[in-house]
C-alpha positions in Angstrom: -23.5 49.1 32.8 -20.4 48.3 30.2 -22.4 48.8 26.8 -20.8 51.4 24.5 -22.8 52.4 21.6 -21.3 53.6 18.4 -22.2 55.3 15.2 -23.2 52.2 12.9 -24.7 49.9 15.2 -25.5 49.2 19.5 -23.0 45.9 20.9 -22.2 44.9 24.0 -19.1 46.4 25.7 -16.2 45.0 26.9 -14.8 43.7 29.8 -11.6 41.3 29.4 -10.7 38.8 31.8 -7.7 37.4 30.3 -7.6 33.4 31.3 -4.2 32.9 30.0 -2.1 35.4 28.2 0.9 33.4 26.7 2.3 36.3 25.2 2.5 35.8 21.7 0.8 35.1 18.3 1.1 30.9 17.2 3.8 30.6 15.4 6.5 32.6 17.4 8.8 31.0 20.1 6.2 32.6 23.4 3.3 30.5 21.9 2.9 27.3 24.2 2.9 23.6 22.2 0.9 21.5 23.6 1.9 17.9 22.4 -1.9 16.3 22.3 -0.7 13.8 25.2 -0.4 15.1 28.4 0.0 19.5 28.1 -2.2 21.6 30.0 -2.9 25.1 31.5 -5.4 24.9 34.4 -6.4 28.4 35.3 -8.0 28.6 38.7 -11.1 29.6 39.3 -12.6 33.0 39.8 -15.6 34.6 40.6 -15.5 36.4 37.1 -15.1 33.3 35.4 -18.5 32.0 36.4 -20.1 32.5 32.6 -23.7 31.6 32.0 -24.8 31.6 35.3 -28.3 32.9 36.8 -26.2 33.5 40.4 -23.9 35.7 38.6 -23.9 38.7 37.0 -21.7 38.1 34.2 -24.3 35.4 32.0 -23.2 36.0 29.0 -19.6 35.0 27.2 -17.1 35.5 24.7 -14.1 32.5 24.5 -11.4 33.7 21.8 -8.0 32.0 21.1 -5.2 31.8 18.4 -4.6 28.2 17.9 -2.5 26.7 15.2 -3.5 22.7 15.3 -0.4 20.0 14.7 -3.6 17.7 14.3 -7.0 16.7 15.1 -6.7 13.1 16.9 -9.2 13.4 19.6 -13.2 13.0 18.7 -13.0 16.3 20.4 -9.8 18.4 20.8 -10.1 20.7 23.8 -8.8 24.3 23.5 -10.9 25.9 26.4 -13.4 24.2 29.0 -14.8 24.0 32.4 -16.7 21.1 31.7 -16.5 18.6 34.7 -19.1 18.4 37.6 -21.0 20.4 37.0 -20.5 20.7 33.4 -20.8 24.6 32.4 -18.8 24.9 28.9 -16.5 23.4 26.5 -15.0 25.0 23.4 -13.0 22.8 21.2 -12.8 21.3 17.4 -13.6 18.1 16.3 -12.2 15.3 14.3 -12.9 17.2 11.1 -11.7 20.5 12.1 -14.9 21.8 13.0 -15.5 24.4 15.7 -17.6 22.4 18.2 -19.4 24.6 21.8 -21.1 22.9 24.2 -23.0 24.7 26.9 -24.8 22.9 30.2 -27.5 24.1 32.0 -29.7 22.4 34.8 -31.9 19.4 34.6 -29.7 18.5 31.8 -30.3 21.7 29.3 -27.5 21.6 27.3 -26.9 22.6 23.9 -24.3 21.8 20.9 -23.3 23.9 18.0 -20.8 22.7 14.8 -19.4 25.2 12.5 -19.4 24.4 8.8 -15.7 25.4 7.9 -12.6 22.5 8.1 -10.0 24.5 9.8 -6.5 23.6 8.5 -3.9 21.9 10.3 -0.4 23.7 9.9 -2.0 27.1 10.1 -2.9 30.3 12.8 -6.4 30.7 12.9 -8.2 32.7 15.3 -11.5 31.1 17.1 -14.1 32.3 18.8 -17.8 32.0 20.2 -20.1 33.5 22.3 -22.7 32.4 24.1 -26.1 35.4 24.7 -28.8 35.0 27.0 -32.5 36.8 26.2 -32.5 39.5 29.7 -36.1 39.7 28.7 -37.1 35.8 30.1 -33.9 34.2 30.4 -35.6 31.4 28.3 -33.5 31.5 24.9 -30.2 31.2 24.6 -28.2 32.0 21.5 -24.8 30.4 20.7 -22.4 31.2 17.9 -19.3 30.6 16.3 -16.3 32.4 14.6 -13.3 31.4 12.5 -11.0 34.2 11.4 -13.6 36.6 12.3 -16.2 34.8 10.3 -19.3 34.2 11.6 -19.3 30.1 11.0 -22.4 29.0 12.4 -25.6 29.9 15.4 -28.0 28.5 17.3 -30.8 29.7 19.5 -32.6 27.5 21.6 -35.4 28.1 24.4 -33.2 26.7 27.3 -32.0 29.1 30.3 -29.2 29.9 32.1 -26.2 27.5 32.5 -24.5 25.6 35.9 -22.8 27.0 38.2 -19.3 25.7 38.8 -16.2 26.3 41.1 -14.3 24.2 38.5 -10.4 25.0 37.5 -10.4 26.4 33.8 -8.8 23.9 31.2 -6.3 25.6 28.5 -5.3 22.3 26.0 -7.5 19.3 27.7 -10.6 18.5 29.7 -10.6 18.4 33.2 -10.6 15.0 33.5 -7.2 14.6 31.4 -8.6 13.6 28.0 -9.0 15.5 25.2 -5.8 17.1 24.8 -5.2 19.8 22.1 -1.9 19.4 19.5 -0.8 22.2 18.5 0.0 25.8 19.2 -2.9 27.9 21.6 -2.3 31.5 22.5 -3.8 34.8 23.5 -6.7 33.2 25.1 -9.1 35.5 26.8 -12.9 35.0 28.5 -15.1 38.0 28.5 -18.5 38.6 30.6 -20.2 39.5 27.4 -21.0 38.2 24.0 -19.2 40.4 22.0 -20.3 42.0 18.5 -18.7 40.8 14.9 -16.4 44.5 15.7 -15.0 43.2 18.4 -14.6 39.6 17.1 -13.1 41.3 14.0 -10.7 42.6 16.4 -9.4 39.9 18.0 -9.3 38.1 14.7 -6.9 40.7 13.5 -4.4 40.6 16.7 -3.8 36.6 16.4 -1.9 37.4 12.7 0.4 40.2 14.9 -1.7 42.8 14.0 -3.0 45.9 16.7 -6.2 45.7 17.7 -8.1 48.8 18.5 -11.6 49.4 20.4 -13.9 51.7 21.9 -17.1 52.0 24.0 -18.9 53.0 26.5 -17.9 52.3 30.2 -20.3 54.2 32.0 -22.9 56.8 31.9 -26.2 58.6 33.4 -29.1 55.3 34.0 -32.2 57.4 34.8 -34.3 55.0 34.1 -32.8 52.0 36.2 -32.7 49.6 33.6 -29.4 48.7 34.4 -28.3 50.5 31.1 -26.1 53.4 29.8 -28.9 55.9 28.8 -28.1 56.7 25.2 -30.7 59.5 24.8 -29.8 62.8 26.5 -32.8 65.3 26.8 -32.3 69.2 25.0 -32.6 71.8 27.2 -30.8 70.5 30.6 -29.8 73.1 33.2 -27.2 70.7 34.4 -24.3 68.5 33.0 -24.5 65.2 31.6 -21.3 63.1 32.1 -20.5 59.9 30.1 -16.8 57.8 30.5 -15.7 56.1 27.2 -12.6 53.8 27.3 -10.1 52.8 24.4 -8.0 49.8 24.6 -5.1 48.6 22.7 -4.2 45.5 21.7 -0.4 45.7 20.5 0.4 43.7 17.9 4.2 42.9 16.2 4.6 46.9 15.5 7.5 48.6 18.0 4.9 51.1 19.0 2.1 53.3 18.4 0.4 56.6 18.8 -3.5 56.9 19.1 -6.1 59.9 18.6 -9.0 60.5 19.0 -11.6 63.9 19.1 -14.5 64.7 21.1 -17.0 67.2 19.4 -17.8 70.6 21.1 -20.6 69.8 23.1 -18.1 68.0 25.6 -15.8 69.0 28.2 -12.7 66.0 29.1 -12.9 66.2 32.8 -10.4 63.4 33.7 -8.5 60.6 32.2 -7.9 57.3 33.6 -9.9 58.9 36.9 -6.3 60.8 37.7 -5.2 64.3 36.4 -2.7 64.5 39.2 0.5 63.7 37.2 -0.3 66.6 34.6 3.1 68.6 34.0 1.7 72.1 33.1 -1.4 73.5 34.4 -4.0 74.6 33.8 -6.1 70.7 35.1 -8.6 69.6 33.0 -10.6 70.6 31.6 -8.6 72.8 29.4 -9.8 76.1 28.0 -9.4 77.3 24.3 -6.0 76.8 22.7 -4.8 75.3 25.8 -2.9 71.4 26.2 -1.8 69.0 28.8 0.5 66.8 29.0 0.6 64.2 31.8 1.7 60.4 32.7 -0.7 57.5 32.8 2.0 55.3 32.9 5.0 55.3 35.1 6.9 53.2 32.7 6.3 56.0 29.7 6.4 58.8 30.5 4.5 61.4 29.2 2.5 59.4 27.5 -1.0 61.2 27.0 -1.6 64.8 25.3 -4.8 66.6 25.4 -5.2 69.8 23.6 -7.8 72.2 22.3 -8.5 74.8 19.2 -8.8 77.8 19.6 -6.7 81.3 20.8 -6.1 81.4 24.5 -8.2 83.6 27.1 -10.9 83.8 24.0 -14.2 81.9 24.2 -14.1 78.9 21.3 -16.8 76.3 20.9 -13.9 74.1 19.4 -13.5 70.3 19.8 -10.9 68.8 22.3 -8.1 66.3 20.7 -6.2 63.6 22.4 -3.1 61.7 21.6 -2.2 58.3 23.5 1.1 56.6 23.1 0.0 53.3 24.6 3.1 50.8 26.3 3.5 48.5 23.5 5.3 45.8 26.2 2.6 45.3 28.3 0.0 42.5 26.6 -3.1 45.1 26.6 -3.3 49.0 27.4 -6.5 51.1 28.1 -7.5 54.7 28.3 -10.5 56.0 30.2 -11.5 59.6 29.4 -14.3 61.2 31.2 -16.1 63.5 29.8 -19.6 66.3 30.5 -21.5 68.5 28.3 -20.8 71.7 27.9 -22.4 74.5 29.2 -24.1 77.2 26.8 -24.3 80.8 28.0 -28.1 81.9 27.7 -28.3 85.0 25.7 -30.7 87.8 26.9 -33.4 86.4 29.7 -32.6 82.7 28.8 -31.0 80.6 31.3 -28.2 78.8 30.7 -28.5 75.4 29.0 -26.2 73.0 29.3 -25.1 70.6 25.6 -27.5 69.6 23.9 -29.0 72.9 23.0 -31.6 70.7 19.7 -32.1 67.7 18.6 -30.6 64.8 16.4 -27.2 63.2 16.3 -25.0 64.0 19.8 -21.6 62.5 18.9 -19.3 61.8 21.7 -16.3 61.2 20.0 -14.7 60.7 16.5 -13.4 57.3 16.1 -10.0 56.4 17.2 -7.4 56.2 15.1 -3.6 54.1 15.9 -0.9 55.1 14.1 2.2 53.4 13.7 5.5 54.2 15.7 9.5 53.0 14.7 11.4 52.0 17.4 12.3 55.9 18.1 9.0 56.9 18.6 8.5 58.1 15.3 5.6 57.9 12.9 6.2 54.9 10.9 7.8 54.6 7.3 6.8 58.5 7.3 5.2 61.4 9.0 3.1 62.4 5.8 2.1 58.8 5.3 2.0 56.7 8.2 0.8 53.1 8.4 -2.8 52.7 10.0 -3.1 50.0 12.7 -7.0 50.0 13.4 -9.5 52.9 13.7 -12.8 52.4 15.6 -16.4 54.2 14.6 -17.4 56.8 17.2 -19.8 57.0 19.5 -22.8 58.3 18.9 -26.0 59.4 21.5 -29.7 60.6 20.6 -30.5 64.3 21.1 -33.8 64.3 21.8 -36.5 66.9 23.4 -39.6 65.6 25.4 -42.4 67.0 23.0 -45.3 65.4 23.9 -44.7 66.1 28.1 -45.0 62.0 28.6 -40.8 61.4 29.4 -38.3 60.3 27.2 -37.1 56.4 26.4 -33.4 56.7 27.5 -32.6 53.5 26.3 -33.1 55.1 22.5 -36.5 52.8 21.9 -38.9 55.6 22.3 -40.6 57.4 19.0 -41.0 61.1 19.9 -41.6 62.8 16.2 -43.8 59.6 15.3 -42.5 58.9 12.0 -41.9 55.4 12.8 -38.3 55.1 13.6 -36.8 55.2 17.0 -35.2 58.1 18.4 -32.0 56.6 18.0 -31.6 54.9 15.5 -33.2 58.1 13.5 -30.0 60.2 15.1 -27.3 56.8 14.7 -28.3 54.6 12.9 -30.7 56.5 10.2 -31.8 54.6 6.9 -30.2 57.2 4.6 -28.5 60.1 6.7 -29.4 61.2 10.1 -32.4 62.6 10.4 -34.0 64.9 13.3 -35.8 62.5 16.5 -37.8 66.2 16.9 -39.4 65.9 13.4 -41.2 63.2 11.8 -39.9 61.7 8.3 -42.8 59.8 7.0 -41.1 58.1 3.6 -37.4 57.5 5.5 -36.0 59.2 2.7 -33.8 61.4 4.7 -35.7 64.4 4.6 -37.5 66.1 7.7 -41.5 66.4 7.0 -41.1 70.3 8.2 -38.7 71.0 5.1 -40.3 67.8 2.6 -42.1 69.1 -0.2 -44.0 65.4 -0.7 -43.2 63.7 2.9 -45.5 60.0 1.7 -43.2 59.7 -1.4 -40.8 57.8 -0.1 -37.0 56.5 -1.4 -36.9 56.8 -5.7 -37.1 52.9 -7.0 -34.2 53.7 -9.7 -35.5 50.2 -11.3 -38.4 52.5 -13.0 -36.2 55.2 -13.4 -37.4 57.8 -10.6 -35.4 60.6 -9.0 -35.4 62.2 -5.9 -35.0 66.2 -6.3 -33.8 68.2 -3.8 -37.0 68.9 -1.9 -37.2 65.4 -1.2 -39.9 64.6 -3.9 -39.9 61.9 -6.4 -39.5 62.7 -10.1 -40.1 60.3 -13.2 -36.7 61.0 -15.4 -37.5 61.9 -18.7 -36.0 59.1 -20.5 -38.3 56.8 -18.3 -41.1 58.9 -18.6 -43.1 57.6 -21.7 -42.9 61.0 -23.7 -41.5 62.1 -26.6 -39.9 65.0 -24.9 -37.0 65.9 -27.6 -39.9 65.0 -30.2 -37.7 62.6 -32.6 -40.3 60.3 -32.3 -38.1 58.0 -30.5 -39.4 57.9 -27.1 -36.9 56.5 -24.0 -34.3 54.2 -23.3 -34.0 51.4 -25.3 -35.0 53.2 -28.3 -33.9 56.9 -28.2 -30.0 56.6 -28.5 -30.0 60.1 -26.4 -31.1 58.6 -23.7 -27.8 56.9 -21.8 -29.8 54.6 -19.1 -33.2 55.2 -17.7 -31.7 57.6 -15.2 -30.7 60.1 -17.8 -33.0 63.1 -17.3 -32.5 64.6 -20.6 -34.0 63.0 -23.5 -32.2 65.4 -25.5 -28.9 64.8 -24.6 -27.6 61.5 -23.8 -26.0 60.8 -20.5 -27.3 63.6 -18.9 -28.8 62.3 -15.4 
């Protein structure tokens, strides 16, 4: 139930299970050496740590590390494993400075991926790989691997879920003392989840001492008990929908930093980090219009969190609700859960009350987040007018959509209700062009509703041949692409009319007029 969805694309959320955290990026004097001959971390083992298998819940991975190699001696140079008896993973590079996972499953289904890239000796590089099991049959398994956030090689394979093992965790080494790793390894961290190239991208960014920054879902409505955050809410509800979104921050080498974030009208924050007992000046959450609260989410802060609202006081507003989050930049990683519900709509006349959404298309629960660099006095850093940016996320983004046909809705987004041949959420979040309406059919996927399309089968302009799209969403030839003589010089288009700037330009008569 930990999958956040945001505006450009759906990934898998996060949940971090740190292995090891040796507290800094390779290269400074926290990073741990391992000498290649005898060095080791042996992490013990945990329920959580149980990747890949079918008696756990957690079958998917993520393994993610900052290493900066003295050399590569070993056939295979170890940087994480837990590949004894039984064998469930290794994750190391090889001879050439090749990115090299194994994964072991039973009756001897194992599979090996290579990346292409020769990592350098002498240098931090961030490494990662992820291992994603198909929920539909558990019968494919895709592996893949990263260096410096580049996607460096896949591999799917029709083999199922891997060993179980009550095995130690190896940092530097196999557990059977060969294999040892020269060189620097830090920061490495296991997650229950095969994380998206936005995460990985993230954790690429914190091995050079940079923040990382991310956001997504942590829990929601599942109506239809698909063991899934429902990211289609149905227009019209008489009763509140309530979603939780978490951000987490990953400092980096900065003294501090200050993080913000918005969430749209249509939602009310009800609670951060589950507590609103430390706030400082009432009223609680949620706050009314023009209205803020300050309160402590951690002890060793302060007040460290601010939520405030547009808006004049004691008037009704339908304004947006901000938040600003001074994470503690000492502690190795820092989150912030806000919960949130829709908000209620007063019916007008006879009408009922309705409760957010009120129609259909894109239902935005938040803006992305936004970290902001702090000096060492708390203060926006070089400048207030110009501070530096750490990391911003993309928001997240749900489908508003209304049951037209009387058959249900697809909460999980899949479903088609306007029949135009995209699904109703990637029609509100993920549109071809700009978001279009899940209540109303667009035929072509040119961006433009059938109800308001003057020529809804035309489709997208091909400006190859020089065609337009007008403002009714129909598809014009431009006149210096048209095959007429329309300024009759007897010069007719581009390429022989000197008028005519490209075969875009839509007056023949003057050039570069498009």
């Amino acid at each position: 139930m930990e999958t956040p969805y945001s505006r450009q694309r759906r990934s898998t959320g996060v949940s971090n299970y740190d292995t090891a955290n040796l507290f800094a990026v390779p290269g400074n004097e926290a990073s741990l050496d391992f000498d290649g001959i005898d060095d080791f971390v042996e992490v013990p083992d945990a329920n959580e740590l149980d990747v890949g298998s079918n008696t756990t819940t957690n079958r998917d991975f993520t393994v993610s590390a900052c290493i900066d190699a003295d050399a590569f001696a070993n056939d295979f140079n170890y940087i994480v494993s837990k590949d004894i008896s039984p064998r469930v993973f290794n994750f190391n590079v090889d001879t050439g400075g090749h990115l090299f996972l194994g994964v072991f499953g039973p009756s001897g289904a194992s599979s090996f991926l290579t990346g292409n890239t020769a990592i350098a000796t002498g240098t931090s590089v961030h490494v990662a790989a992820t291992y994603e099991l198909d929920t539909a049959d558990d019968s494919t398994r895709v592996l893949t691997v990263y260096v410096d956030g580049v996607q460096d090689g896949s591999l799917s394979e029709a083999k199922g879920v891997l060993n179980s093992s009550s095995d130690d965790i190896q940092i530097g080494r196999r557990g059977n003392a060969v294999r040892h790793f020269d060189g620097l390894i830090d920061d490495v961290r296991i997650y229950d989840v095969a994380l998206g190239q936005d995460e990985i991208d993230i954790l690429a960014a914190t091995c050079g001492g940079i923040a990382g920054l991310t956001k997504g879902l942590t829990s929601g409505p599942d109506a239809d008990g698909d063991g899934r955050i429902d990211v289609v809410v149905e227009v019209g509800q008489q009763d509140t929908t309530a979603y939780d979104f978490t951000i987490q921050y990953v400092p980096g080498n900065e003294e501090g930093a200050l993080i913000e974030d918005t969430t749209p009208a249509e939602w009310l924050v009800i609670l951060i980090n589950d507590d609103d007992e430390g706030a400082t000046n009432d009223p609680d959450l949620p706050i009314s219009c023009g209205e803020s609260l300050e309160f402590d989410v951690n002890a060793n802060t302060g007040n460290d969190v601010e939520v405030f609202k547009g808006g004049k006081p004691g008037k009704k507003c339908k304004n947006s609700t901000h938040i600003a989050w001074v994470p503690d930049s000492s502690q190795s990683s820092e989150s912030l859960k806000v919960d949130v519900e829709t908000r209620e709509s007063p019916g007008k006349g006879h009408k009922a009350d309705l409760f957010a959404p009120t129609s259909c298309g894109t239902l935005d629960l938040n803006d992305g987040a936004v970290a902001f660099e702090l000096d060492a006095n708390g203060n926006l850093f070089p400048s207030a007018e110009n501070p530096n940016v750490l990391g911003q996320t993309d928001g997240l983004c749900l489908a508003a959509v209304a049951d037209l046909n009387g058959n249900g809705l697809f909460l999980d987004g899949t479903g088609d209700e306007d029949g135009d041949g995209l699904t109703d959420f990637d029609e509100a979040c993920n549109p071809p062009v700009e978001p279009t309406d899940p209540c109303n059919a667009d035929t072509d996927n040119d961006g433009v509703d059938d109800d308001i399309d003057l020529c809804p089968n035309e489709g997208l302009p091909d400006a190859g041949i020089g065609e337009l799209l007008d403002s009714d969403g129909c598809i014009f030839q431009s006149e210096c692409s048209d095959t007429v003589d329309n300024d009759s010089d007897s010069l007719i288009d581009f390429g022989s009319d000197p008028e005519c700037a490209s075969i875009l330009d839509d007056d023949e008569f003057l050039a570069g007029v498009q």
